[in-house]
Rosetta silent file (secondary structure, phi, psi, omega in degrees, C-alpha in Angstrom):
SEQUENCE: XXXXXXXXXXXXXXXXXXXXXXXXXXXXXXXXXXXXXXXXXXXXXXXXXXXXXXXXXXXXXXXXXXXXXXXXXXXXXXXXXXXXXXXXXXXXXXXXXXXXXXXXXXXXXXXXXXXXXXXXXXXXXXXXXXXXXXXXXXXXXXXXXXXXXXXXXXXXXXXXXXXXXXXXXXXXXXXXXXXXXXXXXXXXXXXXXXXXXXXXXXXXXXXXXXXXXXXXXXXXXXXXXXXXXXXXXXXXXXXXXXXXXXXXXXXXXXX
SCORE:     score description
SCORE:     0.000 S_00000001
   1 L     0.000  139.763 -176.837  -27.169   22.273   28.305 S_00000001
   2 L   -91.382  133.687 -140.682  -24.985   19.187   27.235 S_00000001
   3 L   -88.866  158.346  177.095  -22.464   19.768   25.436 S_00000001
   4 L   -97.925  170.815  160.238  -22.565   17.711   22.108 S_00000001
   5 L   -12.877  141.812  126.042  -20.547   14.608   21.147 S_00000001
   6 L   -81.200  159.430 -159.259  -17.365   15.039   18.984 S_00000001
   7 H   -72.907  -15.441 -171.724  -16.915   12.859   16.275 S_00000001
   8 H   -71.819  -24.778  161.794  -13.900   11.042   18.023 S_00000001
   9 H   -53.529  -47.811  163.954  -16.293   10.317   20.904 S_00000001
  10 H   -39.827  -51.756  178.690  -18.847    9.009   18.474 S_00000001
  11 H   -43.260  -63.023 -177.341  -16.225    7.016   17.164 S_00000001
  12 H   -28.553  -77.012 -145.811  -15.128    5.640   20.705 S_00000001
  13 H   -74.332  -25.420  173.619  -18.460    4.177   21.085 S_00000001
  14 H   -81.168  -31.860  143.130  -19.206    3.066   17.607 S_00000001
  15 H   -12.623  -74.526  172.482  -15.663    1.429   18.073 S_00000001
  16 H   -68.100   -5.172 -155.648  -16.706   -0.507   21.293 S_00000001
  17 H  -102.758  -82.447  160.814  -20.091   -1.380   20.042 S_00000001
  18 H    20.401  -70.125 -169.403  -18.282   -2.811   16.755 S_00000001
  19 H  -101.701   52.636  142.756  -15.754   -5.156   18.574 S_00000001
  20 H  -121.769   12.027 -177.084  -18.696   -6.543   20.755 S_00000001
  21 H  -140.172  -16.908  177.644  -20.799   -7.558   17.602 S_00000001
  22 L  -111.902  164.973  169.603  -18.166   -8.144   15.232 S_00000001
  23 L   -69.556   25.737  163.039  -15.489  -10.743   14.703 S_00000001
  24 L  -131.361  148.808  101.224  -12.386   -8.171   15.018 S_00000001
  25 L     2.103  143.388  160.699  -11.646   -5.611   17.530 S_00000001
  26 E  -140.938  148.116  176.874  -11.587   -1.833   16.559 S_00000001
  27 E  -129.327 -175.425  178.169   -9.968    1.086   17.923 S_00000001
  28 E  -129.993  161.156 -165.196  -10.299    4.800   16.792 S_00000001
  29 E  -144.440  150.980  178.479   -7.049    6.702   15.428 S_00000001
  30 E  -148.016   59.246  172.877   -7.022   10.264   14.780 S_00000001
  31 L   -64.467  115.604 -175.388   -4.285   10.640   12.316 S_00000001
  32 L    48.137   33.498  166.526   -3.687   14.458   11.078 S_00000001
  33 L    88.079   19.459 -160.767   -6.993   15.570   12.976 S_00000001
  34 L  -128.155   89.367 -168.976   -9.146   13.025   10.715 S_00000001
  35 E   -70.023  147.091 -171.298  -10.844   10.366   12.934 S_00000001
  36 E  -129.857  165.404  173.247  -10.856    6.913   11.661 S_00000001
  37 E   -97.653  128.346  139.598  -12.521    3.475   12.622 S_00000001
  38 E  -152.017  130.772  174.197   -9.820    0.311   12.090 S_00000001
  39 E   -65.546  165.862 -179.388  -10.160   -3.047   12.836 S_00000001
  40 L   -85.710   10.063  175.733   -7.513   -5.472   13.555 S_00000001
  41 L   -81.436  -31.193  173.830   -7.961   -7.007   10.226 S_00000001
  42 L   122.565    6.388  164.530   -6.904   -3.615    8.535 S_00000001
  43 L   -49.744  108.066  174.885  -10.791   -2.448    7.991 S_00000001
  44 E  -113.604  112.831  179.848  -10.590    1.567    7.613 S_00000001
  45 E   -99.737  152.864 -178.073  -13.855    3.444    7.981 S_00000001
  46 E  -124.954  156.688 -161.648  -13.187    7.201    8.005 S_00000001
  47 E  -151.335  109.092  178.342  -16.106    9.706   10.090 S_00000001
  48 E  -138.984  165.549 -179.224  -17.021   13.140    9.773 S_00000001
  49 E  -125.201  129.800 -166.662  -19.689   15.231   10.863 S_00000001
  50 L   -61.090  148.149  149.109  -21.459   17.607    8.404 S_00000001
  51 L   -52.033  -74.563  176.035  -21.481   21.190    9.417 S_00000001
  52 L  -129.210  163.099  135.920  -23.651   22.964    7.388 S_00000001
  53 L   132.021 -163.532 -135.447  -26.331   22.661    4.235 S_00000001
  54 L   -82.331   -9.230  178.858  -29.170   20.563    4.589 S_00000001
  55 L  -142.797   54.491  137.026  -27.952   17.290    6.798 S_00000001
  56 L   -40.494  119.193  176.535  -25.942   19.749    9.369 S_00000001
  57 L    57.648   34.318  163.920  -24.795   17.762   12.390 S_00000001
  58 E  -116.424  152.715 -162.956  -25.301   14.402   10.738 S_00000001
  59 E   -78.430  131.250 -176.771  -22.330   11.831   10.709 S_00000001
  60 E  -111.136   87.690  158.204  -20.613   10.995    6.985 S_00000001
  61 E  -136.584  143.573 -150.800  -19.205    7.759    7.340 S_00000001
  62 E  -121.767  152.579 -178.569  -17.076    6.142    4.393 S_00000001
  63 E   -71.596  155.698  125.890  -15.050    3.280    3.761 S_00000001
  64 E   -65.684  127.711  157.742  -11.251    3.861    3.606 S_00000001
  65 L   -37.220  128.820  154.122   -8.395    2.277    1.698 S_00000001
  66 L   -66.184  161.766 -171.138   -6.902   -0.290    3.481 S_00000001
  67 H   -75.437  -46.088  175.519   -3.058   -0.052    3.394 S_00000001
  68 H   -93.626   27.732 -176.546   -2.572   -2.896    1.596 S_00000001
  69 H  -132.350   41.777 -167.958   -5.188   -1.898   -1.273 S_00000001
  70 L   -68.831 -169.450 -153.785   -4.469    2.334   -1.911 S_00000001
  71 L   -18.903   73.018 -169.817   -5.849    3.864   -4.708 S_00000001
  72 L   -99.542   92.408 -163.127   -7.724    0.650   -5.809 S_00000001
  73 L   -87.437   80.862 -170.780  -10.192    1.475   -8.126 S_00000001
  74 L  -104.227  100.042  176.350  -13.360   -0.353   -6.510 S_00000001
  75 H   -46.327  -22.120 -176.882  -16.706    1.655   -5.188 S_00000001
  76 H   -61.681  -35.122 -175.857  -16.783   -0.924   -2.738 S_00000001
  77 H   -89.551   38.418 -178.026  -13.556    0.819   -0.911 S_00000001
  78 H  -152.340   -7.328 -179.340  -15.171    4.278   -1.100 S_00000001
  79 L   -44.452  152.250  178.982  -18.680    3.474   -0.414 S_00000001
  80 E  -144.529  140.486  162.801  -20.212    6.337    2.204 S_00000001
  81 E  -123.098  172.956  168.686  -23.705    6.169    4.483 S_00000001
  82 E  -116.206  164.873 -179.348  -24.886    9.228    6.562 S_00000001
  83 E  -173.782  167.784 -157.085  -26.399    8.175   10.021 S_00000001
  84 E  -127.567  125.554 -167.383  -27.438   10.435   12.772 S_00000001
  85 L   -80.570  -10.568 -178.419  -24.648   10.269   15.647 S_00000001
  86 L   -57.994  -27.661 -175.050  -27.319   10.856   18.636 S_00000001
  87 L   -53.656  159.673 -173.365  -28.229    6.942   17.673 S_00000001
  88 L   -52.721  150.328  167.120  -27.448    4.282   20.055 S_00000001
  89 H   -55.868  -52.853 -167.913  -24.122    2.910   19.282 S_00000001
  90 H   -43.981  -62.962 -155.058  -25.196   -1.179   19.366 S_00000001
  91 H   -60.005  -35.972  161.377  -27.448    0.511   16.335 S_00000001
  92 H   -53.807  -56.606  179.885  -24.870    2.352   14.535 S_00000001
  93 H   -69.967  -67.386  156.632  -22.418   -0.221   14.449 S_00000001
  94 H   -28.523  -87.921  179.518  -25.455   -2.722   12.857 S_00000001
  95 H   -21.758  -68.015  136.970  -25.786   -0.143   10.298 S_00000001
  96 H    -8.726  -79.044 -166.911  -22.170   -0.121    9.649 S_00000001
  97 H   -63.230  -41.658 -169.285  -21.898   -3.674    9.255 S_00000001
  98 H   -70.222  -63.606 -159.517  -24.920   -4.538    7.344 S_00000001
  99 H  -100.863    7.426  151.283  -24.449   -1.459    4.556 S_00000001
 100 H  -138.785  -30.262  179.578  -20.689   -1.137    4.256 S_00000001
 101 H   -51.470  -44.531 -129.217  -18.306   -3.855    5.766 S_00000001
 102 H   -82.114  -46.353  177.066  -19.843   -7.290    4.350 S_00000001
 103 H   -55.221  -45.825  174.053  -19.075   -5.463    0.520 S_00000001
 104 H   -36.633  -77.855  147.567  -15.779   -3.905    1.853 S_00000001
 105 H    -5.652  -65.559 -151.475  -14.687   -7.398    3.104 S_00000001
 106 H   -62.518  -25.697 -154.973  -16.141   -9.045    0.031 S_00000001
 107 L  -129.671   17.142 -168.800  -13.616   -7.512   -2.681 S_00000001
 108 H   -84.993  -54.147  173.385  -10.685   -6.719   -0.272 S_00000001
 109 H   -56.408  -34.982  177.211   -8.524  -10.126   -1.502 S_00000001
 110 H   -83.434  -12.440  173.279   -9.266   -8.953   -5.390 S_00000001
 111 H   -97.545    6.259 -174.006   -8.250   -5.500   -4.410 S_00000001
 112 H   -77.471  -57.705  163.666   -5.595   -6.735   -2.183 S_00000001
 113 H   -51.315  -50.964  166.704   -4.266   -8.561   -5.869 S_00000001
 114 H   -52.495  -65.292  167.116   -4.899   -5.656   -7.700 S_00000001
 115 H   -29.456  -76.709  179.702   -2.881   -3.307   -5.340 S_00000001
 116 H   -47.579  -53.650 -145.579    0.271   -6.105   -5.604 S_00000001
 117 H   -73.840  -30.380 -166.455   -0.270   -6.756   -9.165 S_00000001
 118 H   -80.676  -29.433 -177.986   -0.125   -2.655  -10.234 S_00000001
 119 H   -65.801  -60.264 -168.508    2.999   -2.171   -7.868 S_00000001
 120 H   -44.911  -39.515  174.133    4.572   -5.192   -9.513 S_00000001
 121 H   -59.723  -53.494  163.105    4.177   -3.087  -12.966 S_00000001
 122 H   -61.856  -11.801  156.844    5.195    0.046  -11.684 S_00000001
 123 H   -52.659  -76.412 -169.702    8.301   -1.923  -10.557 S_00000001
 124 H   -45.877  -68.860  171.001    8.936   -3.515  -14.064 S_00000001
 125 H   -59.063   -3.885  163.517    8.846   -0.103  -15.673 S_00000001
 126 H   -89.151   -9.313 -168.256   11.165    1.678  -13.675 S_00000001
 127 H   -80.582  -55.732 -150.105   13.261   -1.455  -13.926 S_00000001
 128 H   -71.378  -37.956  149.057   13.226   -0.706  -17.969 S_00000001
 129 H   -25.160  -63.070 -158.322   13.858    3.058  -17.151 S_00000001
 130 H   -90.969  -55.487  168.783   17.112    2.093  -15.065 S_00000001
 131 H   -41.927  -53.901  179.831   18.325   -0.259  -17.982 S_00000001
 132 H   -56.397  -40.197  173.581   17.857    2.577  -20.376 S_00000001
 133 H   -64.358  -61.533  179.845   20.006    5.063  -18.355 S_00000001
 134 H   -50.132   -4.099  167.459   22.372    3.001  -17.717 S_00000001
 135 H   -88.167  -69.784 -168.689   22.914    2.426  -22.106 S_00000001
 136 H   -52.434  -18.128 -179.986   22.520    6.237  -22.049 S_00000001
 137 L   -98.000   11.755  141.776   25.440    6.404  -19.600 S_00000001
 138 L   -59.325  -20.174 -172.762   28.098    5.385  -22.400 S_00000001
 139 L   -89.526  155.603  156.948   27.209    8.301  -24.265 S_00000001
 140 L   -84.347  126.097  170.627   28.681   11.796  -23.444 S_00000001
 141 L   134.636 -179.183 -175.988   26.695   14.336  -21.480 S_00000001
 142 E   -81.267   94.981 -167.773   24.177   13.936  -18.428 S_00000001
 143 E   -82.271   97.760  165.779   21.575   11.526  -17.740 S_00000001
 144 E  -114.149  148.498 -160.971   18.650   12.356  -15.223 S_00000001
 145 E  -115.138  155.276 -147.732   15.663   10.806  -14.284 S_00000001
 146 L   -99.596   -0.118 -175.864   12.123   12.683  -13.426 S_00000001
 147 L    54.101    9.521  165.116   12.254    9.890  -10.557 S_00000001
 148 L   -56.024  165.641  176.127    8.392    9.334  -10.708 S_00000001
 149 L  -110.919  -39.932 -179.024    6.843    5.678  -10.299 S_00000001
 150 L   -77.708   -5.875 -153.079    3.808    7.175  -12.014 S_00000001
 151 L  -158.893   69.842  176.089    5.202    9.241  -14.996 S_00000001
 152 L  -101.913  160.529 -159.611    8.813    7.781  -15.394 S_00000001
 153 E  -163.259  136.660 -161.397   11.096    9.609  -17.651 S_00000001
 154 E  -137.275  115.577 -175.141   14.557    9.777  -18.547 S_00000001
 155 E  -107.338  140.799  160.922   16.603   12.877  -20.313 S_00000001
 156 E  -104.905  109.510  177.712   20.151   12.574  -21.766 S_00000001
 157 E  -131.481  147.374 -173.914   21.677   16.081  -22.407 S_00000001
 158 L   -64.437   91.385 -150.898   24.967   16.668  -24.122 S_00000001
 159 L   -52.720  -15.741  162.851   27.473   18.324  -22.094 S_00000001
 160 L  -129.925  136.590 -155.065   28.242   20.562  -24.832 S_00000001
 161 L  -115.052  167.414 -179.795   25.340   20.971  -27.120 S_00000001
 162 L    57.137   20.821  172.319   25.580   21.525  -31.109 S_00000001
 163 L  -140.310  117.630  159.108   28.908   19.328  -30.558 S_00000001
 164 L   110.119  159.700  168.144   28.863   15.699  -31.085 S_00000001
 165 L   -33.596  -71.589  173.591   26.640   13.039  -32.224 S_00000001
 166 E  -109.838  127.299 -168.236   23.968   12.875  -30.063 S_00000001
 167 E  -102.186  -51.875 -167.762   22.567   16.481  -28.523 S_00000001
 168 E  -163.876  153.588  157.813   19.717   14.941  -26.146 S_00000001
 169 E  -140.880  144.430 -172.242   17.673   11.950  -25.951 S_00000001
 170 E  -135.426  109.202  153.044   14.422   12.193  -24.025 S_00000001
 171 E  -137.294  178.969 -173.286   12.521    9.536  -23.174 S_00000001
 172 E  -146.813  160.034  165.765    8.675    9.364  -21.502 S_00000001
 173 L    90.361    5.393  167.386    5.368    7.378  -21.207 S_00000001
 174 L   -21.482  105.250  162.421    7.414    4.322  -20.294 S_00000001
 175 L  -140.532  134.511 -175.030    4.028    1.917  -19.500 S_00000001
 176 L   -86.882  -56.160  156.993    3.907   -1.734  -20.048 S_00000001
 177 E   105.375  154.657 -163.895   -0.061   -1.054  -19.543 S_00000001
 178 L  -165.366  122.226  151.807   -1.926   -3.843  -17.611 S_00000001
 179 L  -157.050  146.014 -155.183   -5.530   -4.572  -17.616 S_00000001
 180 L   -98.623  111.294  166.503   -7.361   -6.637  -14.670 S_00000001
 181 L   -77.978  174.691  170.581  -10.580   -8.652  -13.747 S_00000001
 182 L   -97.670 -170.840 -172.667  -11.356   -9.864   -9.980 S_00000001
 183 L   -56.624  165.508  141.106  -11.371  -13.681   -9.347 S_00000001
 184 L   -45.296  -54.739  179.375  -14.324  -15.267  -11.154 S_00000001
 185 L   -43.063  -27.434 -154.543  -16.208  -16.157   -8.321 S_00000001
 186 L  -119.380  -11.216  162.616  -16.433  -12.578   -7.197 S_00000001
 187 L    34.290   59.702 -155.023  -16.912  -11.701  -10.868 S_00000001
 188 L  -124.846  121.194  154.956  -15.572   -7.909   -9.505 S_00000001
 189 L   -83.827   91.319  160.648  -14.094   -5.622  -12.772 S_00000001
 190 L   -25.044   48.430  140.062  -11.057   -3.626  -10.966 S_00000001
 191 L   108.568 -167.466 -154.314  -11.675   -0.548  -12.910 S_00000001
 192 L  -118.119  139.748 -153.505  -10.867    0.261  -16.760 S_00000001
 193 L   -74.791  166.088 -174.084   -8.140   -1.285  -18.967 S_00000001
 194 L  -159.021   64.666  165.874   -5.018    0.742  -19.529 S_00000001
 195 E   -67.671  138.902 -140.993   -3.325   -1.232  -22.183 S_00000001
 196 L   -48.579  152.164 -175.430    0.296   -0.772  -23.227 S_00000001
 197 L  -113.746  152.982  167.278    1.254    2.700  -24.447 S_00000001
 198 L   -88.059  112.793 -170.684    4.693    2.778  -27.014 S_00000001
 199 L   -41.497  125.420 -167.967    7.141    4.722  -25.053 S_00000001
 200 E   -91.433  140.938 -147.210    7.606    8.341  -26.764 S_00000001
 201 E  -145.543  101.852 -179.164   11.570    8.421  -27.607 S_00000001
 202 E  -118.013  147.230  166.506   12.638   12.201  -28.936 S_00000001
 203 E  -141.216  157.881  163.014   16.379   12.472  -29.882 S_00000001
 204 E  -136.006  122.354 -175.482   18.781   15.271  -31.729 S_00000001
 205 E  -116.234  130.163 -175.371   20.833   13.663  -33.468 S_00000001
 206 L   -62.354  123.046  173.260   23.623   14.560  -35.978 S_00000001
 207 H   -24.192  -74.183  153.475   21.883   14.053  -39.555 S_00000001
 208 H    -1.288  -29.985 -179.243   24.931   11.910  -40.468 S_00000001
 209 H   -98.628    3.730 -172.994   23.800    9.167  -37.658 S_00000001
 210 H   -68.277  -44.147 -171.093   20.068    8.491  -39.449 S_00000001
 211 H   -63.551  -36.531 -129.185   20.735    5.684  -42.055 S_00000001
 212 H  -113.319  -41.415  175.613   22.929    4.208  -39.302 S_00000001
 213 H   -78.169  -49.014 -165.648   20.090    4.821  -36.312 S_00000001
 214 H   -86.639  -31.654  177.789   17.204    3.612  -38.727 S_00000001
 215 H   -67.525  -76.944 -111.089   19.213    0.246  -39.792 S_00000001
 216 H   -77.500  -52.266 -172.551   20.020   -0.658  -36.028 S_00000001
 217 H   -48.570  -30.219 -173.978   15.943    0.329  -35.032 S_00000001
 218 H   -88.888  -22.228 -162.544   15.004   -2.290  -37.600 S_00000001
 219 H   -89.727    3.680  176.547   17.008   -5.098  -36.952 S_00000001
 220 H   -78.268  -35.391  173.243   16.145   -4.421  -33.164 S_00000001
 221 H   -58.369  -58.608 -167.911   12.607   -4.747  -33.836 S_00000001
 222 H   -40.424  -63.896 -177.754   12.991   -7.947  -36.335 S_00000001
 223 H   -87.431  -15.377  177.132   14.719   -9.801  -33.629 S_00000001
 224 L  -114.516  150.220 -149.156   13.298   -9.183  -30.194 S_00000001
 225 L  -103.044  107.568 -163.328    9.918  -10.714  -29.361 S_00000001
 226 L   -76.557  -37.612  157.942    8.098   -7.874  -27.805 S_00000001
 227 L    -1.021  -48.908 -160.226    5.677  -10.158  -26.680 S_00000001
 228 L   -99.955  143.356 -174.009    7.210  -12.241  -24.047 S_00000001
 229 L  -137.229  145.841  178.504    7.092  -10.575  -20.488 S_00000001
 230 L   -39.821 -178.757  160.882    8.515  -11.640  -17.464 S_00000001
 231 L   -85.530  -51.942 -154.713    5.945  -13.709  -14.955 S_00000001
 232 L   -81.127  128.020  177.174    6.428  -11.072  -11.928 S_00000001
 233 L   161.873  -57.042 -168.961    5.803   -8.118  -14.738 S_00000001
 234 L   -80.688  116.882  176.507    2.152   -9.713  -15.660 S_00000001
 235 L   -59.599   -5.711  175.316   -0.690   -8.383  -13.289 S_00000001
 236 L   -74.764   46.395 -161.052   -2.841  -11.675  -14.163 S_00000001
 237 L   -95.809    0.905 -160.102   -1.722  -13.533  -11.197 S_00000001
 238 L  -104.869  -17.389  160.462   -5.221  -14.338  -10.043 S_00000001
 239 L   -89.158  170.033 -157.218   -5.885  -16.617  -13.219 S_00000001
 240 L  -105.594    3.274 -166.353   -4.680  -19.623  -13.943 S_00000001
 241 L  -131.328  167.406  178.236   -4.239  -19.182  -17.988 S_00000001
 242 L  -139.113  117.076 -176.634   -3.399  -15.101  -19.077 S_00000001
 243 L   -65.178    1.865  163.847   -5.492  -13.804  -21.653 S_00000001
 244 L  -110.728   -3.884 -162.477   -2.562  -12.158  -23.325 S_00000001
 245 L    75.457   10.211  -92.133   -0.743  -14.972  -23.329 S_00000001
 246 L  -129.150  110.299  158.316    1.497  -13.948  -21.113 S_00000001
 247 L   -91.398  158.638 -173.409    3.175  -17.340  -18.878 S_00000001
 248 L   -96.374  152.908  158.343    3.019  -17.537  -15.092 S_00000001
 249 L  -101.915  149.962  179.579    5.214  -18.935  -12.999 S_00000001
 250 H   -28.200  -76.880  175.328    3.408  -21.738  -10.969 S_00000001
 251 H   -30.514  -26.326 -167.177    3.847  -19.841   -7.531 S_00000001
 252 H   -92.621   -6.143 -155.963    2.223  -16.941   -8.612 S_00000001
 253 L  -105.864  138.870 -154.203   -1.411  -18.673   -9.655 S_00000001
 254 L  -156.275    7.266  147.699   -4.042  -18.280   -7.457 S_00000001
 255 L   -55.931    0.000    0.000   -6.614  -19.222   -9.581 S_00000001
C-alpha cells in the first residue's frame, strides 16, 4: 500500500507546477513545522491538510500575509479554497491561480500602502510618547514606559509619594487615529475607520497646583492648532488631496 503524500510533498509539486505556469518562481518553506507556498514576488499561500470531520484528508489552502502587508485588514489576504491533494498538480496550481492569486495580487500595492501608512502612525505616536517623557523627566520621581507600539503608555511616579507637587501622572490611549480607502481605481475599503481617540491623562496632584494647572491647560489649548499634522504622520499618502485636510508633502503622493 502507498504510503500517502505529506503536505510538504504536495507542496513540492504544486510549487513546480506553479513556476511552470506562472510568471514567478515558487519554492516551499516549512517555517515552525507550517508548510508554505512563496513566490519570488513575496506571494505567501499557507497549506494544510484536514484531519478529521467531514472533508478529512482534503488540502486547506489560504492566502498568507505577505511581509510587507501583516495584519492588513483585507479578505483578499486571507481568502482560503479546499482542493483534494490526490489532483494532478498542473490542475491544482490552475485552481490556485484562477481562485486566489489574481485577487491576492490585485490589492497587494493598496495593502502594501496601508501596511506603510499604519507603521508610519504607530511611529508618530510613540514619537509623542517619547516627547512626553522626556517633559515628565524634569519632574521628580520615575518615568516608565509600557513600551508597546500598540497600547503606548507612559507613568510618572513620585519617588516619595504624599510628598511634593505632583504624586503620579499616567498617561494612555495615545492614538492619532487614521482612517484609509484603497486607490480609486481599485475602489478597495482597507477595513473600518479608527478615528482619533483624546489621550486619557490621570494625575495626583497637590490641590494647591489646580487654578495654576487649569490656567496653563487653557492657554495650551487656545494657542496650538491641533489640527495641523506632520505629512509623514498622515496615512493618506495614496491621494492626491487628504480628506481631513491634512497637507502632503509632494514625494509622498501617489495618487
Amino acid at each position: 500500500m502507498n504510503r500517502p503524500e505529506s503536505v510538504g510533498e504536495v507542496g513540492a509539486r504544486v510549487a513546480a507546477a506553479l513556476s511552470a505556469c506562472d510568471e514567478q518562481a515558487w519554492r516551499v518553506t516549512e517555517p515552525g513545522g507550517r508548510v508554505l507556498l512563496v513566490s519570488a514576488g513575496g506571494d505567501r499561500l499557507a497549506l494544510h491538510l484536514r484531519g478529521y470531520g467531514p472533508q478529512a484528508g482534503r488540502m486547506i489552502v489560504r492566502c498568507s500575509d505577505p511581509d510587507d502587508a501583516r495584519d492588513v485588514p483585507m479578505p483578499e489576504l486571507g481568502t482560503t479554497i479546499t482542493v483534494s491533494p490526490a489532483r494532478p498538480a498542473e490542475q491544482l496550481a490552475a485552481d490556485v491561480r484562477r481562485r486566489l492569486l489574481r485577487a491576492y495580487r490585485a490589492v497587494r500595492p493598496a495593502a502594501r500602502e496601508w501596511r506603510a501608512a499604519a507603521d508610519a502612525l504607530v511611529a508618530a505616536e510613540g514619537a509623542l510618547v517619547d516627547e512626553a517623557a522626556q517633559h515628565l523627566a524634569r519632574l521628580p520621581g520615575t518615568v516608565t514606559s509600557s513600551g508597546s507600539p500598540h497600547l503606548p503608555e507612559l507613568t510618572l511616579a513620585a519617588a516619595h509619594p504624599y510628598r511634593g507637587a505632583v504624586q503620579e501622572v499616567r498617561i494612555s490611549d495615545v492614538r492619532l487615529g487614521h482612517e484609509v480607502t484603497g486607490p480609486p481605481e481599485q475602489e478597495v475599503r482597507l477595513g473600518g475607520g479608527r478615528w482619533p481617540m483624546y489621550a486619557r491623562v490621570q494625575l495626583r496632584v497637590h490641590p494647591r497646583l489646580l487654578p495654576a494647572l487649569a490656567r496653563a491647560l487653557a492657554d495650551v489649548a487656545a494657542t496650538t492648532d491641533v489640527d495641523v499634522v506632520a505629512a509623514h504622520q498622515c496615512p493618506h499618502t495614496h491621494q492626491s488631496v487628504c480628506p481631513h485636510g491634512h497637507d502632503h508633502l509632494p514625494g509622498l503622493r501617489s495618487g
